[in-house]
C-alpha positions in Angstrom: 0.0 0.0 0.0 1.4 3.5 -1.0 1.9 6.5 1.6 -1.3 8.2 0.1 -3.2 5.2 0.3 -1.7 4.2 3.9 -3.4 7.8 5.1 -6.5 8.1 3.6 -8.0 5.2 5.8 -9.5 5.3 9.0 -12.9 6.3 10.8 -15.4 9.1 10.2 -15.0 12.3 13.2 -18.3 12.8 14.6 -16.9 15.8 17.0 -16.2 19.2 16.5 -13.8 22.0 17.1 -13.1 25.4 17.2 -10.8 27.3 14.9 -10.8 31.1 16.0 -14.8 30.9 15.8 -15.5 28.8 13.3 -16.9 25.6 14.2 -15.8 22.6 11.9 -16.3 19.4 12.0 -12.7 17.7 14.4 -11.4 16.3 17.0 -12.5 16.7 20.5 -12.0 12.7 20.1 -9.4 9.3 20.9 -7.0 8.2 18.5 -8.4 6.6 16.2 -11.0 9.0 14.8 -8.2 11.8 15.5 -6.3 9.8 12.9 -8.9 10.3 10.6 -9.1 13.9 10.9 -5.9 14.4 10.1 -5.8 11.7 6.6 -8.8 13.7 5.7 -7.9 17.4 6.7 -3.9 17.5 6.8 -4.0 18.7 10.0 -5.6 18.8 13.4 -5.7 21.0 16.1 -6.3 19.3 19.3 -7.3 21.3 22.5 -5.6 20.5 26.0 -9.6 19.5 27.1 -8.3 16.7 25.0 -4.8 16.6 24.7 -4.2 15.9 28.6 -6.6 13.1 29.4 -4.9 11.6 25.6 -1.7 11.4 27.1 -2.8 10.7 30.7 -4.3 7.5 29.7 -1.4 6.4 27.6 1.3 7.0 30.3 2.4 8.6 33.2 3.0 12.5 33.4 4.6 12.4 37.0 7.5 14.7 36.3 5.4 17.2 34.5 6.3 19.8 36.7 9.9 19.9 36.1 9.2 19.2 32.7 7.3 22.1 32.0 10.4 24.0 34.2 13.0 22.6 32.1 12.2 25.2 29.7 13.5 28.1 31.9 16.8 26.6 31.3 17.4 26.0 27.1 20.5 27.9 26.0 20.6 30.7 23.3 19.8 29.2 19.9 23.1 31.0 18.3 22.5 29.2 14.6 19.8 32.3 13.5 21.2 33.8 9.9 18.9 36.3 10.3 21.1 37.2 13.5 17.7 37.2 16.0 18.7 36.4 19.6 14.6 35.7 20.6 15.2 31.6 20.1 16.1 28.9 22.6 16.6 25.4 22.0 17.7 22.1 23.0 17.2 19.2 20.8 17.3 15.0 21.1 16.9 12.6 18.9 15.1 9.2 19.1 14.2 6.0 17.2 10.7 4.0 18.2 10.4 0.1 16.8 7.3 -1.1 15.4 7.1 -2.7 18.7 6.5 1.2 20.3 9.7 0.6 22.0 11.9 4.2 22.9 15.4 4.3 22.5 17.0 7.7 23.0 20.1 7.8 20.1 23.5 9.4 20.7 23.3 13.1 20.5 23.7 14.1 16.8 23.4 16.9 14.9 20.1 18.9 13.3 20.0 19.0 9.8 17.6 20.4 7.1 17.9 20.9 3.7 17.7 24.5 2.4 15.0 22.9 0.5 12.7 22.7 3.4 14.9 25.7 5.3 16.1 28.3 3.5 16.7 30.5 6.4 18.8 28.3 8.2 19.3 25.3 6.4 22.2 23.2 4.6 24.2 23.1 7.9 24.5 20.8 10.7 23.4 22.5 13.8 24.9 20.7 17.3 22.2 21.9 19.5 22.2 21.6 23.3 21.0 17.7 24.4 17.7 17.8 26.4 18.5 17.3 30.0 18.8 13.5 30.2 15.9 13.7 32.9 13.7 15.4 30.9 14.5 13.8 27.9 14.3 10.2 29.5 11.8 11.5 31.8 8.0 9.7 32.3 6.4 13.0 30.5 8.5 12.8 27.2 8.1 8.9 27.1 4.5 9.5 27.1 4.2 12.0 24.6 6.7 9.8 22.0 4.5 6.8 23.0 1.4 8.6 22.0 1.9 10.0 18.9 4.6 6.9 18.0 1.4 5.1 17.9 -1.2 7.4 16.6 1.5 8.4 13.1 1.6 4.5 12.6 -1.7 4.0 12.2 -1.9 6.1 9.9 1.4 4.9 8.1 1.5 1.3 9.4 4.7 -0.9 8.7 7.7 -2.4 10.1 9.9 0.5 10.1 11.2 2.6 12.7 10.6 6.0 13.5 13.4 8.8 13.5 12.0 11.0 15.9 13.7 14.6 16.6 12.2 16.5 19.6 13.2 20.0 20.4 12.6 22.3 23.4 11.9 25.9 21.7 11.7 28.9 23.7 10.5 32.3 21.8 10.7 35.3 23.3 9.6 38.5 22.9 10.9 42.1 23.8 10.2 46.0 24.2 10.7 46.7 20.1 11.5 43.5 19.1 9.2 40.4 18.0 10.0 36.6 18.5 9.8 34.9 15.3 8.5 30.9 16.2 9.0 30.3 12.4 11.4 32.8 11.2 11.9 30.9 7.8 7.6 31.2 7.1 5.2 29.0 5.9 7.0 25.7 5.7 7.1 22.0 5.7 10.1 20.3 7.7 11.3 17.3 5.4 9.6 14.6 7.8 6.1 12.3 7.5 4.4 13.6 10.6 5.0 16.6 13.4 3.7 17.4 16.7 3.3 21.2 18.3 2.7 20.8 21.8 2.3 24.0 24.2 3.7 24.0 27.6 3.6 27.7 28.3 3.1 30.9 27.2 3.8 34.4 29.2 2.8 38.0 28.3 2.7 37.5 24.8 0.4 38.3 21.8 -0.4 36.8 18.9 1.6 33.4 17.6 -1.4 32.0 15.6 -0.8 28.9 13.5 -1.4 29.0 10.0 -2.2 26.1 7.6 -1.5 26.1 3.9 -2.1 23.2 1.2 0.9 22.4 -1.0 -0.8 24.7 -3.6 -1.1 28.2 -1.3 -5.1 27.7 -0.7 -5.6 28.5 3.4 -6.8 25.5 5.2 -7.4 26.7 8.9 -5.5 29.6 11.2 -5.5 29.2 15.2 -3.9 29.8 18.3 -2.3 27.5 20.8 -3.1 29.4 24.4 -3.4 26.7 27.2 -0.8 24.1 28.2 -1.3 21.1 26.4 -3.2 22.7 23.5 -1.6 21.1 20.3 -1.5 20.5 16.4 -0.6 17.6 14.3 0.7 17.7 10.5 1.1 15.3 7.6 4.2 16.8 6.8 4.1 15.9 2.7 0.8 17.6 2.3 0.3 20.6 4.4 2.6 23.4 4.7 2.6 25.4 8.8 3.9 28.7 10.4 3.4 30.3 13.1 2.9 34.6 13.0 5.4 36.5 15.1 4.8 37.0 19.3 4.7 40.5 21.0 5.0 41.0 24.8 1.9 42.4 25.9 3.6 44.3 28.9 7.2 45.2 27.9 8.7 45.5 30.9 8.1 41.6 31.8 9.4 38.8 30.3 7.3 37.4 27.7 7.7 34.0 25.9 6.2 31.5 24.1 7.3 27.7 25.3 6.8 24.3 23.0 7.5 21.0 22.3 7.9 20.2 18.8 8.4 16.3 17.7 9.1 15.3 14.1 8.1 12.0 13.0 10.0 9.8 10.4 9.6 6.5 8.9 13.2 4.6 8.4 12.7 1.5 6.4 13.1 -1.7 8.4 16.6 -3.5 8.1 
């Protein structure tokens, strides 16, 4: 069965959504009919109303706090061509069997084509490792088991996933914007990615776009409570994220989250 074929199958969504006030039909839903929003949309924003209880029944979240506090301590992303000094990162990279069994890989290098990056791209950027607690923690287990599952039913087989996670902190100053997708509207090279929010402080804005391969709008919304996230077929939607402001300019003001790319390595 072909990749297009392999995502197109799955159950009807009988629950709905909202998408800055518009009501369409979604997923307030469990996996499997989430799975078949996103082979029929591209895309799914799913709320933390849904999100949490998601990932509380698939694992444990019992070191969520110092999770969520791990963020408060991701070094200066110093890769930015367009010199910005509003990104921090750390980044960790994993491989799940067919099986749904974790391994977390030697620390290696982020690399994109200019193809899919343009901005930053065609280098091999040697990010900070995620904290080996956080990244080996019960929380990001959880959240790899989850969508490790939920990305192969949609593209069942006896590969392995390459999964990339990285901790992205964007900030926001008196005159100057954070930028949480500085190269635009984009897709990242992979089958599948996860957005998930874990915080966001005194900021405005930082809405979520969705565009089909051919430029033609396909939703806009904004992540706002912890645990709010969206999902992506990677090959068939393009994403981007509008700049944040700080609301009150004399406090900090950031915008914290988790994103998780998903792809399929062939099996041996």
């Amino acid at each position: 069965m072909d990749v297009a074929a392999r995502r197109t199958t799955g159950e009807a969504a009988d629950a709905r959504f909202r998408y800055n006030g518009l009501m369409r039909e979604a997923a307030v839903l469990p996996v499997t009919p989430l799975a078949s929003v996103i082979a029929r949309e591209g895309y799914a924003l799913v709320p933390a109303a849904t999100m949490h209880p998601l990932l509380a029944s698939s694992g444990p979240l019992s070191d969520w706090v110092a999770f969520e506090r791990s963020w408060d301590d991701l070094p200066l992303d110093t890769y930015m061509a367009d010199g910005g000094r509003y990104r921090r990162r750390r980044h960790a990279v994993y491989s799940i069997g067919a099986g749904g069994a974790i391994v977390r890989e030697a620390h290696q290098p982020h690399y994109q084509s200019r193809d899919y990056n343009p901005l930053n791209g065609g280098i091999a950027r040697w990010f900070e490792p995620i904290a080996a607690g956080v990244g080996e923690g019960p929380s990001m287990r959880t959240i790899l088991g989850l969508h490790g599952s939920l990305f192969r039913r949609m593209m069942p087989g006896s590969g392995a996933w390459r999964v990339e996670a990285h901790q992205f902190r964007i900030e926001a100053r008196r005159g100057e914007s954070g930028l949480p997708t500085p190269e635009g509207m984009h897709r990242d090279g992979v089958d599948y990615a996860l957005v998930l929010l874990i915080n966001r402080r005194n900021i405005g804005s930082g809405t979520t776009t969705i565009h089909a391969l051919d430029g033609v709008p396909l939703g806009a919304f904004t992540l706002t409570d912890p645990f709010d996230a969206a999902l992506v077929d990677d090959a068939r939607v393009y994403h981007g994220v509008t700049p944040v402001e700080a609301v009150n300019p004399d406090l900090p003001a950031y915008r914290d989250v988790l994103v998780v790319t998903f792809r399929m390595t062939p099996a041996p």
